[in-house]
C-alpha positions in Angstrom: 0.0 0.0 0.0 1.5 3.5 -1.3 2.4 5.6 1.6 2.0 3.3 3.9 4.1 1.4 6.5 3.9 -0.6 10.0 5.2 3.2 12.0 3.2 5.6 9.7 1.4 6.0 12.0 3.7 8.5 14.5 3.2 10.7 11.9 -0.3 11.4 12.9 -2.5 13.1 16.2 -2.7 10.4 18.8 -5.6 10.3 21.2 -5.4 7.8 24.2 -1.4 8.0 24.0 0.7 6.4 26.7 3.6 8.2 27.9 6.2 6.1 29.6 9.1 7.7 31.8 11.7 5.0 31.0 12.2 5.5 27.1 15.0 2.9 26.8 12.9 0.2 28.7 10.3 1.1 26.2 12.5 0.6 23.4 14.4 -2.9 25.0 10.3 -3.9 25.3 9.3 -3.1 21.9 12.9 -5.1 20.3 12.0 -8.5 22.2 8.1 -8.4 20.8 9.3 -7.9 17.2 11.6 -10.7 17.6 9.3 -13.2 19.0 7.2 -15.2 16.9 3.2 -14.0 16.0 0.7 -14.9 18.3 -1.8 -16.0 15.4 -1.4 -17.1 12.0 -1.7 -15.5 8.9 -4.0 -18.6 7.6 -6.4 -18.1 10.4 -6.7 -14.7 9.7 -7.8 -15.4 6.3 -9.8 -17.8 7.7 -11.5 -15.6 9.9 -11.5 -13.1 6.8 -13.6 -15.3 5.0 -16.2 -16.0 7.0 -16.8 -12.7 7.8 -17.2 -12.1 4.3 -20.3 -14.6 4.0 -21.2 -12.7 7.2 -21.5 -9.3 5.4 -23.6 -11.5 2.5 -26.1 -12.2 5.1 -25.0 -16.0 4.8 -23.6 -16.3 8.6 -23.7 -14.6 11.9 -21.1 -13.9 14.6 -21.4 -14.2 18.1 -18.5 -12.2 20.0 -18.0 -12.1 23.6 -15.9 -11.4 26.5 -14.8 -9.4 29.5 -14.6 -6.0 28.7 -11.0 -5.6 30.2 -8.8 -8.6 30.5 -6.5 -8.9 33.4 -3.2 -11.2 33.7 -5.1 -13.0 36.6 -7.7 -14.2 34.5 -4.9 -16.2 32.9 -5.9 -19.4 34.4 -7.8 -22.9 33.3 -10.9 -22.2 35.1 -11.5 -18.3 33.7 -10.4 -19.7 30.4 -12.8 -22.8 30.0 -15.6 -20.4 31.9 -15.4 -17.9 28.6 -15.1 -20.5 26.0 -17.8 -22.8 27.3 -20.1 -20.1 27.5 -19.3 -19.1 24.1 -20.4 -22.8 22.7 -23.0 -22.4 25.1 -24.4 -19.6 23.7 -23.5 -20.9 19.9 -25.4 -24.3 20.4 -28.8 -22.3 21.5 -29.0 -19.9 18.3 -28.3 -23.4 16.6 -31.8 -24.9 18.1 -33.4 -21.5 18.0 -35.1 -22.7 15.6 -35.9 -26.6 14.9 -34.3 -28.2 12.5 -34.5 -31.8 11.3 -31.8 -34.5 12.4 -31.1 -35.3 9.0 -29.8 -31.1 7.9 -27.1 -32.0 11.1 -24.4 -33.3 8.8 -24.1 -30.3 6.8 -24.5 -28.2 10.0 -22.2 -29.9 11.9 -19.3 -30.5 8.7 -19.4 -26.5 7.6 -19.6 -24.8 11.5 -22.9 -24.0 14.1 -25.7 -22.4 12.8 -27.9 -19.5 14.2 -32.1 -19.8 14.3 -31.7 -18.2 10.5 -30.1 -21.4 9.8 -27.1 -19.6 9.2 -23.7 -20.4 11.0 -22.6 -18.4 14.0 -18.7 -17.5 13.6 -17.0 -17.1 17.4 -15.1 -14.1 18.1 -13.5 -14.0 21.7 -12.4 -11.0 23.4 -9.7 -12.8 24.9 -5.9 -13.1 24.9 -5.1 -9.6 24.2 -8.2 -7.3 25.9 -5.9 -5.7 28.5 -5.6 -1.9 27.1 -8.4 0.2 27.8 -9.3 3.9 27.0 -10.3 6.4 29.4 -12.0 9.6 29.5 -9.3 10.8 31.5 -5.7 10.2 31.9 -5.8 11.2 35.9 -8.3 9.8 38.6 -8.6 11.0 42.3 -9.0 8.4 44.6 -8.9 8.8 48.4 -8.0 12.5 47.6 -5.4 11.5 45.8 -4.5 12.3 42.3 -2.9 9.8 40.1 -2.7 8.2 36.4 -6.0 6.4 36.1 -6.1 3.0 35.4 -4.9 1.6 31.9 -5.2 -2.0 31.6 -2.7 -4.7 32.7 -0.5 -3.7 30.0 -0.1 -0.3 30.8 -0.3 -0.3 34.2 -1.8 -1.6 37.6 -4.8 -1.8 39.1 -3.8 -0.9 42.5 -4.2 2.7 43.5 -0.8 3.8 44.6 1.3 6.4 42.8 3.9 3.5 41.2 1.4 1.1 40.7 -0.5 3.3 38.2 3.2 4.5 36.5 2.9 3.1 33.2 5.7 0.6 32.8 7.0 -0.9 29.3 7.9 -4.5 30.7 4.2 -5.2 30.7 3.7 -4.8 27.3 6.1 -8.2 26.9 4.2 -9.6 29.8 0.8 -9.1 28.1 2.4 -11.3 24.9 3.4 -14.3 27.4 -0.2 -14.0 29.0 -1.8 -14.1 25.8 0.2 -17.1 24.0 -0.7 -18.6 27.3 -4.1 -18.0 26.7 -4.0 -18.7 23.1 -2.0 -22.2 24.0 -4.7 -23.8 26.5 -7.2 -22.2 24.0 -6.0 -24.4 21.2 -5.6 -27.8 23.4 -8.2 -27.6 25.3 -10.3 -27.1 21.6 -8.2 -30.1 19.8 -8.6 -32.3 22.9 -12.4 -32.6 22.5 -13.7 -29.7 24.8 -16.1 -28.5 22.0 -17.1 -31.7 20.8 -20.8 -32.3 20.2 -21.1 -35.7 21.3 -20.9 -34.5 25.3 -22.5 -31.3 24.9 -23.6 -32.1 28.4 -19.7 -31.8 29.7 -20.0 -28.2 28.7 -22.3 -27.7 32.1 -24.5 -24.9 33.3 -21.9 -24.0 36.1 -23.8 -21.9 38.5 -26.9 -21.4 36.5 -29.8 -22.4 38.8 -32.5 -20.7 37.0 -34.8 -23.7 35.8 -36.6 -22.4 32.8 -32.6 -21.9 30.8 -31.6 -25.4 32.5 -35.0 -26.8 31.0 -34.3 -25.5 27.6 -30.8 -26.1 27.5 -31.5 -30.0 28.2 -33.9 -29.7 24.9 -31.4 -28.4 22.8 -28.6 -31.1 24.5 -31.7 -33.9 23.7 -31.8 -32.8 20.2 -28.5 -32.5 19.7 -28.0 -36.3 21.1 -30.9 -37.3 18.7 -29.2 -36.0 15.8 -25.5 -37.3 16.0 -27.2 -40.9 16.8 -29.5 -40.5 13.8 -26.0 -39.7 12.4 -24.3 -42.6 14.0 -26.9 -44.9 12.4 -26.4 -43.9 8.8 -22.5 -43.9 9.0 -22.1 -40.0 8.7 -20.5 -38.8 11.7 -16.9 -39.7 11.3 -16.4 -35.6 10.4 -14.3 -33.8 12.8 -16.6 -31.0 12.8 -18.6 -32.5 15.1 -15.6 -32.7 17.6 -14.0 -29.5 17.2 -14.7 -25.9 16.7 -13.0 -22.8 16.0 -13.0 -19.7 18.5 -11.1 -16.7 17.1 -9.6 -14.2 19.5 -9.8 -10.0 19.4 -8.9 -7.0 21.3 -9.4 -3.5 20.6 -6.1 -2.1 19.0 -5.6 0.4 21.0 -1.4 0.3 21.7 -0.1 1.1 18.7 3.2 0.3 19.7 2.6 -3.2 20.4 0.5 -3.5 17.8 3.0 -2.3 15.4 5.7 -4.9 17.3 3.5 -7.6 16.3 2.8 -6.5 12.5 4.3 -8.8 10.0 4.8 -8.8 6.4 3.7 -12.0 4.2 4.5 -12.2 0.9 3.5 -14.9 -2.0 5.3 -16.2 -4.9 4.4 -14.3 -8.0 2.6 -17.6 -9.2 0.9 -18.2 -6.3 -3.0 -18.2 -6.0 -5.5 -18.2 -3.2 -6.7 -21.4 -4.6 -3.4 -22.7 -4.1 -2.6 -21.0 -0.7 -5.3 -20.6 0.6 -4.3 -17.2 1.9 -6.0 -13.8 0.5 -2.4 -12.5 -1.0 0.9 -10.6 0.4 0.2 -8.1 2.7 1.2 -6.7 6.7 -0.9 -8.7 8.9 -1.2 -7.7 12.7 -0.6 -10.9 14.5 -1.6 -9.9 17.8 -4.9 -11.9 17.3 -7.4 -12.6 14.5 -9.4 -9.3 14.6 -8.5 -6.3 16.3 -11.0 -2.5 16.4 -11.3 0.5 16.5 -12.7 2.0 19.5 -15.3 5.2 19.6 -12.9 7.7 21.1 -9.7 6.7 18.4 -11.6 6.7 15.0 -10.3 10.2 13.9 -10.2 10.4 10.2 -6.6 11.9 9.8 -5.7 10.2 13.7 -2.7 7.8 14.4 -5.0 4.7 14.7 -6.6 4.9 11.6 -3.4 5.1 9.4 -2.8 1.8 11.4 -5.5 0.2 10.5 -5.7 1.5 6.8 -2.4 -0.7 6.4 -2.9 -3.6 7.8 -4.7 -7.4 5.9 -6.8 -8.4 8.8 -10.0 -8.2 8.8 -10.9 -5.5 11.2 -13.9 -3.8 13.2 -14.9 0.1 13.9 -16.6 1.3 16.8 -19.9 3.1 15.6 -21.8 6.2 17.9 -24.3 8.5 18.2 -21.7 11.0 17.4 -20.7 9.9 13.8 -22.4 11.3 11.3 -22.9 9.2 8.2 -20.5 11.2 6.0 -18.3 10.7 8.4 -18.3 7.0 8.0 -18.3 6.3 4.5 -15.2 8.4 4.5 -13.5 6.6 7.0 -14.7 3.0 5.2 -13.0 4.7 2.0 -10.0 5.2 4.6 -9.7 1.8 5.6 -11.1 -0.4 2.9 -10.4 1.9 -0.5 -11.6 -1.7 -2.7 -14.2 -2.3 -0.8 -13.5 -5.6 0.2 -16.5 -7.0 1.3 -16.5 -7.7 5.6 -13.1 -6.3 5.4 -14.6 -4.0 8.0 -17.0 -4.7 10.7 -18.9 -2.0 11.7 -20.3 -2.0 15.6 -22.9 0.0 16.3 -23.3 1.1 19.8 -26.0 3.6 20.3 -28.5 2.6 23.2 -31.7 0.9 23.3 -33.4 5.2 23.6 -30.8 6.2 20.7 -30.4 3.2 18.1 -33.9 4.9 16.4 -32.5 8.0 15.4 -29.0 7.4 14.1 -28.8 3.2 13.0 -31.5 4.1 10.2 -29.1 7.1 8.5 -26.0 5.4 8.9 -27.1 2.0 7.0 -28.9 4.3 4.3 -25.2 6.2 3.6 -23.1 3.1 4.1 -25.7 1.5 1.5 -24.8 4.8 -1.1 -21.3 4.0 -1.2 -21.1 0.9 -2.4 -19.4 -0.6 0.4 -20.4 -4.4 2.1 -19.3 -3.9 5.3 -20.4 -6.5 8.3 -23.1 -4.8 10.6 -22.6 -6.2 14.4 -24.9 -4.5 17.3 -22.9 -3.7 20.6 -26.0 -3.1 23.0 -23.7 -3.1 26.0 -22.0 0.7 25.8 -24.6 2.6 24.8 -26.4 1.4 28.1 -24.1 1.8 30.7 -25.7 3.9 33.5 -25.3 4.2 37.3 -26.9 3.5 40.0 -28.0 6.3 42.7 -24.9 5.3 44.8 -22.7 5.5 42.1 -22.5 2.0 40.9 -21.9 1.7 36.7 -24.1 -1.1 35.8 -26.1 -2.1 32.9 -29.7 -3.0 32.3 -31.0 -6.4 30.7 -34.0 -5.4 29.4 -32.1 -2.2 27.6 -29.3 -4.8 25.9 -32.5 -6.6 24.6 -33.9 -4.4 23.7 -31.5 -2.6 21.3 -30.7 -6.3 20.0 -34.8 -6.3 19.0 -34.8 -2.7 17.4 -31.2 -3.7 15.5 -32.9 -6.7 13.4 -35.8 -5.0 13.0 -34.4 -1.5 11.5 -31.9 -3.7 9.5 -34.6 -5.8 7.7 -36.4 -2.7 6.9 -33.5 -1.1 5.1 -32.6 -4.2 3.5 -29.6 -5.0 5.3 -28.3 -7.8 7.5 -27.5 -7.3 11.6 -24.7 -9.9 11.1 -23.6 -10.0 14.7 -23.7 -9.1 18.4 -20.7 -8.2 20.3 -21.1 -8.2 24.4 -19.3 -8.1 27.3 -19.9 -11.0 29.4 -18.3 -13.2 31.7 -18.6 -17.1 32.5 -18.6 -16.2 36.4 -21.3 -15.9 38.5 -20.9 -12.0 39.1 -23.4 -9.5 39.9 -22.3 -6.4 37.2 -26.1 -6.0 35.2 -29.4 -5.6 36.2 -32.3 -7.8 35.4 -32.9 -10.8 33.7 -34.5 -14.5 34.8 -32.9 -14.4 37.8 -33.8 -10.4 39.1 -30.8 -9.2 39.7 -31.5 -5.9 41.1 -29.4 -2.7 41.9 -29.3 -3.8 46.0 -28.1 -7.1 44.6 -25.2 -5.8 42.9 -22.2 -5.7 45.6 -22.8 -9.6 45.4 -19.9 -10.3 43.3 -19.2 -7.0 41.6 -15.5 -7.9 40.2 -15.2 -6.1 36.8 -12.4 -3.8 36.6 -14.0 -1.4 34.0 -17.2 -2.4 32.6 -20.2 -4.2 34.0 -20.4 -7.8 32.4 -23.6 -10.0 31.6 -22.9 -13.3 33.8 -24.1 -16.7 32.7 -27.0 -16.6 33.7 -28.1 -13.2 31.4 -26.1 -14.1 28.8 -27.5 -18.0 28.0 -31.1 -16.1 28.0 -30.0 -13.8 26.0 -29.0 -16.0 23.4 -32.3 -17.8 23.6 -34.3 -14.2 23.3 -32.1 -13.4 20.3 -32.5 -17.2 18.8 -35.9 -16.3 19.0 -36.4 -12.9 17.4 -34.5 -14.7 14.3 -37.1 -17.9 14.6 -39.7 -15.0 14.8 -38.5 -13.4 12.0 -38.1 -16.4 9.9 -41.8 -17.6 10.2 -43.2 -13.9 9.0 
């Protein structure tokens, strides 16, 4: 790309910067990540690439999920299954959402999961790299005390003391380990059968109690169980896909400096072909994880972030709010994606379930003008977030649900596709959001109130969740 380069970006206004103290520690920090090896391939990239692509077609859906700020700590087996179980979890009820016959669960299990549209649902983690987060401010005041607020693990820590919250460069190389960590058990515990459909029971319900979603989980689990024996019988369940599945991971690419550490070029024979490779051509790839976004408060058209992104082969996301105006983004898709690539770019909209009305509508009209495909995904989590009268940030169920509804339903009138939802959530048992089955309410929420940013859906909220959603698409289906 002409103009373009891996540290073009220093060139341009920065917003959400870091400035570090120790520049040579920065520097030692940033030579170790460019010499060890990517974190992700370039062939899952392309992989993930392409199914966002059928995505944007309106011939899949993705389901993405995670905490909204990881932390080293949450390195660990237990956390790790917790997310990914939830995940399939989630991924087996849009399956059933709508019922299918035994006999279409060859071609649904062989190509990936399918959604209640009987379309399949793509798995997008926000794991293994979530640990940078952008604040409003780059100073808190805690216990009268003013000091850099909090980052994310890989800027700085938690705790609030003056040189806990100094931003240090050695974590940046710390959040690489703690991700190929991640990424390691990830992959094993995948290729050793945890996703396999033949024990969707081994998956669990953890510590969800409520017995309407334990009820309808054991129907889907039946029906699953009726289908691979059907399957059995006929001899046509010797297909891996059955066993395995694939979970991409993402982050929002926020550190430019790692992100640019990680960035590596990939370059084909002259004769070679996709067909051949399988891969989608030379290009810089950033191998920090499948998909990486842009966040709300970093999507400046002439910013340092952008000219990142503009650069890079993966396929990659942009935050979408009330405050950008739909000029705005079709400029910014020209930016990012000037052949129009189709689900090159994801585009999440995050407007709130009293907002989504007024600005979804004109945005999908202009993005529809300018020729370009992008992949539409509904963040119903941000554009939510309130507190309570004591001060507590918490989201409500019913609003999350509700901007979910009035996504589909303004994107079938316009003739488009809502290809996605993207959520924070957690496979604990915390107590972050309001509402749902169980009735969590604002007195209830000092429970377990862990998050170290934003309030998460817990198991509970999220398994109905999906089952809701599943249901708007079997609702939609049948009109």
């Amino acid at each position: 790309m002409a103009n373009w380069s891996p540290n073009s970006w220093t060139t341009k206004p920065i917003t959400q910067d870091v400035v570090y103290e120790d520049a040579q520690g920065v520097k030692d920090a940033l030579d170790k990540l460019h010499k060890l090896p990517p974190l992700v391939t370039t062939q899952e990239i392309n992989n993930l690439k392409n199914s966002l692509r059928n995505v944007a077609l309106g011939k899949a859906f993705v389901l993405q999920g995670g905490d909204c700020a990881e932390l080293f700590d949450y390195c660990n087996q237990d956390m790790i299954e917790a997310k990914v179980k939830l995940l399939l979890q989630m991924s087996l009820i849009l399956i059933w959402g709508r019922k299918m016959n035994p006999v279409s669960l060859k071609q649904f299990n062989i190509l990936t999961f399918y959604s209640g549209a009987n379309k399949p649902v793509i798995r997008i983690a926000r794991i293994a790299g979530q640990f940078a987060k952008p604040r409003s401010s780059p100073t808190e005041v805690i216990g009268g005390v003013e000091m850099p607020s909090f980052r994310g693990d890989n800027i700085n820590g938690f705790a609030a003391d003056a040189e806990s919250r100094r931003p240090d460069p050695s974590r940046l190389v710390s959040a690489y380990f703690h991700s190929a960590a991640t990424l390691n058990y990830l992959r094993a515990s995948l290729s050793s059968g945890l996703a396999d459909l033949h024990s969707p029971l081994d998956w669990g319900l953890g510590h969800v109690i409520t017995p309407a979603i334990r009820e309808q989980y054991a129907q889907i689990v039946k029906a699953v169980k009726d289908a691979l024996k059907f399957m059995k019988t006929v001899g046509i369940d010797k297909d891996r896909g059955v066993e395995t599945a694939d979970i991409y991971t993402s982050h929002e690419g926020l550190s430019l400096e790692y992100e640019q550490s990680l960035t590596r070029l990939l370059r084909h024979p002259a004769h070679a072909s996709t067909e051949t490779t399988g891969e989608m051509g030379s290009g810089f790839y950033a191998t920090s994880g499948h998909f990486i976004w842009i966040g709300d408060r970093t999507r400046q058209l002439d910013g340092a972030h952008v000219e990142f992104f503009r650069g890079i082969a993966n396929p990659i996301g942009i935050k979408v709010g009330p405050s950008m105006q739909g000029d705005e983004l079709v400029r910014l898709l020209d930016v990012v994606n000037p052949a129009k690539e189709i689900g090159k770019v994801t585009l999440i909209s995050r407007y709130g379930a009293k907002k989504i009305a007024n600005f979804l509508p004109g945005h999908i009209a202009a993005v529809q003008a300018s020729g370009h495909i992008p992949v539409w995904q509904c963040d119903p989590m941000h554009g939510n977030t309130q507190a309570t009268p004591s001060g507590v940030k918490t989201r409500h169920f019913t609003d999350i649900l509700e901007e979910l509804r009035q996504a589909l339903e303004i994107h079938r009138a316009a003739g488009s596709f809502l290809g996605g939802m993207h959520l924070e959530l957690t496979g604990e048992a915390v107590t972050e959001c309001v509402g749902g089955a169980a009735g969590l309410t604002e007195d209830g929420l000092g429970e377990r109130y862990t998050t170290f940013c934003d309030p998460r859906l817990n198991e509970k909220q999220a398994l109905e969740l999906a089952f809701l959603v599943a249901g708007f698409y079997r609702q939609e289906s049948e009109e």
